[in-house]
C-alpha positions, 0 to 999 in steps of 0.5 A: 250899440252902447249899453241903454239910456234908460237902464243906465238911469235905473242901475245902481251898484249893487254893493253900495247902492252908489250912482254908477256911470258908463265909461263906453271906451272902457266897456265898464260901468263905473260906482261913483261912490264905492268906485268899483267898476263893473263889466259890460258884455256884448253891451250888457252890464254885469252887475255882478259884486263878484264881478266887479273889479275894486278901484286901484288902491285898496 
């Protein structure tokens, strides 16, 4: 079961307060401002700065 339309249009990315997208295939949840990509677990986000994995090149 993937991660829930209506809490997908509710999160934002806790570090930059960005609009984030769901990459299913990839189980994360993706910033499209900052580009850090956080987690899903057992089809919960973990939405956790310390979590997130930073995008290649920085």
């Amino acid at each position: 079961m993937p991660v829930d339309k209506e809490l997908l249009d509710i999160l934002v990315c806790p570090s930059c307060r960005g609009d984030v997208e769901y990459h299913q295939e990839e189980e994360v949840i993706a910033c499209t401002k900052c580009g850090l990509r956080y987690p899903v677990r057992d089809d919960i986000p973990v939405m956790l700065i310390e979590e997130a994995e930073k995008p290649s090149g920085v």
